[in-house]
N, CA, C and O atoms as a GROMACS GRO file, in nm:
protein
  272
    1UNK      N    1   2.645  -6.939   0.698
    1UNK     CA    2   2.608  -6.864   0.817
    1UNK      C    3   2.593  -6.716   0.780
    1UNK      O    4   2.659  -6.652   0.698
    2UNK      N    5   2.494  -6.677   0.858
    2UNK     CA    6   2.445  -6.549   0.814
    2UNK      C    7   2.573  -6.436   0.890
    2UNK      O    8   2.634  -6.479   0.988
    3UNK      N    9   2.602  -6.301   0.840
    3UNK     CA   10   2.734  -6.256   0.881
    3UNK      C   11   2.586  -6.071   0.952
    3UNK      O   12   2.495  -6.009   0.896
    4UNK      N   13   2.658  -6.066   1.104
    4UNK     CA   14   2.569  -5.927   1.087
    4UNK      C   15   2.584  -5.805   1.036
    4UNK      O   16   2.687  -5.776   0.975
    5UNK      N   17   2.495  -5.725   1.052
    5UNK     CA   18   2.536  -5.609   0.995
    5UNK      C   19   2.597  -5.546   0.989
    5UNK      O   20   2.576  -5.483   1.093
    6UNK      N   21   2.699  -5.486   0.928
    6UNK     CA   22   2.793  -5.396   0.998
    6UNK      C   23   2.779  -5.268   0.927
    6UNK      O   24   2.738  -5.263   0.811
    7UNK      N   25   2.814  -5.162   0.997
    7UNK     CA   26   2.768  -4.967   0.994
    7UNK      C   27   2.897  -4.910   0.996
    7UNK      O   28   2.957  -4.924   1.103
    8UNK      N   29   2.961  -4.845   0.898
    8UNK     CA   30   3.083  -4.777   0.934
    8UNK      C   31   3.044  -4.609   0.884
    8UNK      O   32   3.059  -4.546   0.779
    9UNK      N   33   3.003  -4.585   0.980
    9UNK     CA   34   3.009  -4.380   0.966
    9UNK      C   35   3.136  -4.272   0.938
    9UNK      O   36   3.161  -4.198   1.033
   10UNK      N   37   3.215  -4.258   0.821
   10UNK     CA   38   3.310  -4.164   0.848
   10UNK      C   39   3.241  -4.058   0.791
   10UNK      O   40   3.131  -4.047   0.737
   11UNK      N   41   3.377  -3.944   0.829
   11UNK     CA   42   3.356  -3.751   0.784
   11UNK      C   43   3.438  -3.752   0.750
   11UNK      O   44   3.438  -3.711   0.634
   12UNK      N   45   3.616  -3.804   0.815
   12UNK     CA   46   3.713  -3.763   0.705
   12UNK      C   47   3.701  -3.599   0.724
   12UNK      O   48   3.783  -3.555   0.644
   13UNK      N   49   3.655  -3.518   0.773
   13UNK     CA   50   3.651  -3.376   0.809
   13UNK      C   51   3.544  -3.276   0.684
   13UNK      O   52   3.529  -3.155   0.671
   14UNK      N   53   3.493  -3.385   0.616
   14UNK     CA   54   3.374  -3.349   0.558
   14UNK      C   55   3.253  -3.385   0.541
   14UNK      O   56   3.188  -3.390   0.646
   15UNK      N   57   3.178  -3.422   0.414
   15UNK     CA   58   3.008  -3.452   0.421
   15UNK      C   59   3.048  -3.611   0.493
   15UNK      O   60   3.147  -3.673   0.455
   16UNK      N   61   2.950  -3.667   0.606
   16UNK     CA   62   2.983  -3.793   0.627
   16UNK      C   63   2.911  -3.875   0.510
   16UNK      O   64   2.818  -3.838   0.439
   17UNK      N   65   2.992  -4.018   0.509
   17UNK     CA   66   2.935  -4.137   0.392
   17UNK      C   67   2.965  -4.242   0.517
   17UNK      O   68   3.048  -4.229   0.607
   18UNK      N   69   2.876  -4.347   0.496
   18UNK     CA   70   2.857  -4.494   0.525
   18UNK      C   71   2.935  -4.610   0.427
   18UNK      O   72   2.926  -4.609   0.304
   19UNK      N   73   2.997  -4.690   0.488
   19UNK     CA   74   3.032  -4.845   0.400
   19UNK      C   75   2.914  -4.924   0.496
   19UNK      O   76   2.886  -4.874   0.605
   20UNK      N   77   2.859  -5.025   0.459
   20UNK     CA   78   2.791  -5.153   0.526
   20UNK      C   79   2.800  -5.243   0.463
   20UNK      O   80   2.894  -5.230   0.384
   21UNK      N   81   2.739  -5.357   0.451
   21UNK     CA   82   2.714  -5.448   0.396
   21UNK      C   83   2.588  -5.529   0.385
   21UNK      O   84   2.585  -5.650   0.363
   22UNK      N   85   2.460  -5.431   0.407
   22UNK     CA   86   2.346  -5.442   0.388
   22UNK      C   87   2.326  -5.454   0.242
   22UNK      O   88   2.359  -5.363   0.166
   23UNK      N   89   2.251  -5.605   0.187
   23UNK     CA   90   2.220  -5.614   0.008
   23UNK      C   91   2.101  -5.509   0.013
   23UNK      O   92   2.028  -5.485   0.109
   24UNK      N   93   2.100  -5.467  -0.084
   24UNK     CA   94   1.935  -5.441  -0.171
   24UNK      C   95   1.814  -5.539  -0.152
   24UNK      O   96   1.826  -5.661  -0.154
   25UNK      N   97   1.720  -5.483  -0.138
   25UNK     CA   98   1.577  -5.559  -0.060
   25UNK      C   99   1.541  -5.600  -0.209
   25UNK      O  100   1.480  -5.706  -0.225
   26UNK      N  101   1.568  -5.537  -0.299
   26UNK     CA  102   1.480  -5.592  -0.425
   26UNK      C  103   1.603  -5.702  -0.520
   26UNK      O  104   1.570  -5.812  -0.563
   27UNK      N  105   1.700  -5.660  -0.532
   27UNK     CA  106   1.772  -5.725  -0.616
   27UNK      C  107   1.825  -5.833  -0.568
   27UNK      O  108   1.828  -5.944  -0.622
   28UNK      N  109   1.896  -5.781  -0.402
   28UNK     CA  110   1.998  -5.894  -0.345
   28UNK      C  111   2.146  -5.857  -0.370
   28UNK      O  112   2.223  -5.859  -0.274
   29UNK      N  113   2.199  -5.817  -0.516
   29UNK     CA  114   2.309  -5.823  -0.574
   29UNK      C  115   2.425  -5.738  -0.497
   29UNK      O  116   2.533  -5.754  -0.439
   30UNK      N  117   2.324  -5.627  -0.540
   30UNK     CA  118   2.432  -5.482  -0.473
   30UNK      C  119   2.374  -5.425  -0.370
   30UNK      O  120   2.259  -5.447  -0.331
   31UNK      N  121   2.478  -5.324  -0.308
   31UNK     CA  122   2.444  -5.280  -0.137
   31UNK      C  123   2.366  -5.182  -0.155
   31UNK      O  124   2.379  -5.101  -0.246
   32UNK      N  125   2.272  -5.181  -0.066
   32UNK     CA  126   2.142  -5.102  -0.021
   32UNK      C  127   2.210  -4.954  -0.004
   32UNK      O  128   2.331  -4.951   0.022
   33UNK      N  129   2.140  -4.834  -0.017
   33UNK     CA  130   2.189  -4.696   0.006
   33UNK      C  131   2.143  -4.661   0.137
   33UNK      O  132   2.026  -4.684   0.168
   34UNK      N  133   2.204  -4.621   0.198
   34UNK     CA  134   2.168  -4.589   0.354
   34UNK      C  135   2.172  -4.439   0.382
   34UNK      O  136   2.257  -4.351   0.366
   35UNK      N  137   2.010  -4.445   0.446
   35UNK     CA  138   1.998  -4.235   0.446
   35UNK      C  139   2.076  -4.202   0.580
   35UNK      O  140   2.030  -4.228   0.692
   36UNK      N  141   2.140  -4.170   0.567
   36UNK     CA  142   2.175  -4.102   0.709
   36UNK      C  143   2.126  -4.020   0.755
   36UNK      O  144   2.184  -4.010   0.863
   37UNK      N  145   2.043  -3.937   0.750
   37UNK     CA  146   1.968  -3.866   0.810
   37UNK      C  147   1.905  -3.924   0.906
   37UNK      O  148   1.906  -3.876   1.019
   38UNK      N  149   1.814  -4.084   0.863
   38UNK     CA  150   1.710  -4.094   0.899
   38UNK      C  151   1.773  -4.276   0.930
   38UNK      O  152   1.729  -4.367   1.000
   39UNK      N  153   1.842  -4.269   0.876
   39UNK     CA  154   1.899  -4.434   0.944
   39UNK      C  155   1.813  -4.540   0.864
   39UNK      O  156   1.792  -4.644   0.926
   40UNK      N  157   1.754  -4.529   0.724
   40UNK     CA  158   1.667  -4.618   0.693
   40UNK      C  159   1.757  -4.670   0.544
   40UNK      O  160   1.821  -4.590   0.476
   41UNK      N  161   1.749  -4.802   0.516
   41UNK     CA  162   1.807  -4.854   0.403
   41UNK      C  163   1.696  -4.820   0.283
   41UNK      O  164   1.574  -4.814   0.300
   42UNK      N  165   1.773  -4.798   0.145
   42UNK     CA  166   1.604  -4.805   0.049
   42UNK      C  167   1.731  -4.896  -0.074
   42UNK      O  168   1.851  -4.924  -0.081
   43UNK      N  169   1.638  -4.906  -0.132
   43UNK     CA  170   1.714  -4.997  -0.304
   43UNK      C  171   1.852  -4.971  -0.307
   43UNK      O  172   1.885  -4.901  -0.211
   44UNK      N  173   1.983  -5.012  -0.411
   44UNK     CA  174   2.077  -4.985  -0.450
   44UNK      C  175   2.021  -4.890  -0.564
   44UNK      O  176   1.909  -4.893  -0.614
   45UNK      N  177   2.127  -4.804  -0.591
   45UNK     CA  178   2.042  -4.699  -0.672
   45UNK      C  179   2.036  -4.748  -0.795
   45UNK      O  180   1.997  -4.652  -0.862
   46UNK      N  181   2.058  -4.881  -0.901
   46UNK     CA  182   2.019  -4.899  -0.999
   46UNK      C  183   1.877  -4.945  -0.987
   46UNK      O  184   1.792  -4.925  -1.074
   47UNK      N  185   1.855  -5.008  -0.875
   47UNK     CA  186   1.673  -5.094  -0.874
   47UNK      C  187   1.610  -4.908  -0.849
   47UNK      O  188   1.507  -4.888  -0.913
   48UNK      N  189   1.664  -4.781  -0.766
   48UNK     CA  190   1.616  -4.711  -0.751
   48UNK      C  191   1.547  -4.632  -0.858
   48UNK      O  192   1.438  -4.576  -0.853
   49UNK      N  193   1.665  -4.644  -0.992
   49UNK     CA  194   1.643  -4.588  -1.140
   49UNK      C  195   1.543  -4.670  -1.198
   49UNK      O  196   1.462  -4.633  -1.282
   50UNK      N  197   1.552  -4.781  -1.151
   50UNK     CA  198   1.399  -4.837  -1.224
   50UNK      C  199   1.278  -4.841  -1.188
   50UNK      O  200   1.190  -4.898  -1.252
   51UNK      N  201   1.259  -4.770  -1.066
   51UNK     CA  202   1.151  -4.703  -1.028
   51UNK      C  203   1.134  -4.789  -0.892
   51UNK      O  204   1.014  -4.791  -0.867
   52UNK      N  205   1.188  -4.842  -0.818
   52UNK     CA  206   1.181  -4.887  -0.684
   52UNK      C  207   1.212  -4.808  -0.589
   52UNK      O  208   1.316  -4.741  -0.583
   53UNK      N  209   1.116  -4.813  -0.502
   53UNK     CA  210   1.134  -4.721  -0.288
   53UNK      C  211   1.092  -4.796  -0.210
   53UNK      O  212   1.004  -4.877  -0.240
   54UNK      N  213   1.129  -4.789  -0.130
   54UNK     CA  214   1.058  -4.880   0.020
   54UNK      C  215   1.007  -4.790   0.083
   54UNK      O  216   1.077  -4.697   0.124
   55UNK      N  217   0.821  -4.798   0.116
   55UNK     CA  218   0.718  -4.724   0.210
   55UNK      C  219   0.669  -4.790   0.317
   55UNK      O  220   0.670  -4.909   0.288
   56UNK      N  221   0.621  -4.771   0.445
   56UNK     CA  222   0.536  -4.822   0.488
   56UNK      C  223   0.433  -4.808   0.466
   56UNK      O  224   0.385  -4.697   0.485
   57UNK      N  225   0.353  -4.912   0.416
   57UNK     CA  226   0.220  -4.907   0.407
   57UNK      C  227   0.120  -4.910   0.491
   57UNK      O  228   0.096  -5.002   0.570
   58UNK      N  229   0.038  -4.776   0.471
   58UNK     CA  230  -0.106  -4.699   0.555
   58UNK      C  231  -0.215  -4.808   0.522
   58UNK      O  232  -0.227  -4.848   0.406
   59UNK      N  233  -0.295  -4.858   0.625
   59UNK     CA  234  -0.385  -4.879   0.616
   59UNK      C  235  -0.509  -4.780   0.593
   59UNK      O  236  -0.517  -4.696   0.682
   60UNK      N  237  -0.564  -4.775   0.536
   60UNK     CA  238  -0.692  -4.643   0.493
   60UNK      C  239  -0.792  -4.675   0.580
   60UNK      O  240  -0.894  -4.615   0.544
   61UNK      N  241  -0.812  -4.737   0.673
   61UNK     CA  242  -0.884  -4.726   0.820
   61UNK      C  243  -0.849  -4.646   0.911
   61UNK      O  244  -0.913  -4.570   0.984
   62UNK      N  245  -0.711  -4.677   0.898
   62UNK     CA  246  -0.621  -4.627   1.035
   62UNK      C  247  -0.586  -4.479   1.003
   62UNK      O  248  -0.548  -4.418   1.102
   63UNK      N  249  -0.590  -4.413   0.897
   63UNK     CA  250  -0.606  -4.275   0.828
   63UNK      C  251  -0.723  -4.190   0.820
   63UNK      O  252  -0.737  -4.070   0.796
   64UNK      N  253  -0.820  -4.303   0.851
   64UNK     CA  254  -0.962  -4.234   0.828
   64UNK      C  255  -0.990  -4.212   0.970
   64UNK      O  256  -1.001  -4.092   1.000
   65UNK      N  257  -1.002  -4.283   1.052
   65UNK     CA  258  -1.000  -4.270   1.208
   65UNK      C  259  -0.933  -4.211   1.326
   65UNK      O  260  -0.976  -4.176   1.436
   66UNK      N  261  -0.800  -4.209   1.265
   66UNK     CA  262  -0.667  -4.126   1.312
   66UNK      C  263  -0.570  -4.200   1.390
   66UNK      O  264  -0.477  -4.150   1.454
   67UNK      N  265  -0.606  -4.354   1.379
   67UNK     CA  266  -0.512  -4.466   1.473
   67UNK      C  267  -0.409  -4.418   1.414
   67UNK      O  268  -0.397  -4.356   1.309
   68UNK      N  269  -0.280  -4.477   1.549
   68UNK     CA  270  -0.144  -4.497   1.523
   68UNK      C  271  -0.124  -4.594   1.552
   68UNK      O  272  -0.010  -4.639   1.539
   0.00000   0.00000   0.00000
């Protein structure tokens, strides 16, 4: 059974850090890095060192025309 996500935000009275238990989109193995800024998961930072990011991909229609 699949277990959900879980988000733990501390400060501890300084820079805040995250625990979760979100895997890595590419590997699976190890936990995904979570931006806090922006609330978005990207690689564990070893798939990151090997040159992996997660983008959304632009369609070049929808850029040329100005859709959103």
């Amino acid at each position: 059974m699949m277990e959900m996500l879980k988000i733990e935000v501390n400060t501890f009275g300084g820079a805040p850090f995250a625990d979760h238990n979100m895997p890595c989109a590419v590997c699976g193995e190890k936990k995904a890095v979570l931006e806090l800024w922006c609330g978005r998961f990207q690689p564990c930072w070893e798939c990151q060192r090997k040159g992996w990011k997660l983008r959304k991909k632009v369609v070049w229609w929808k850029r040329i025309f100005g859709v959103k």
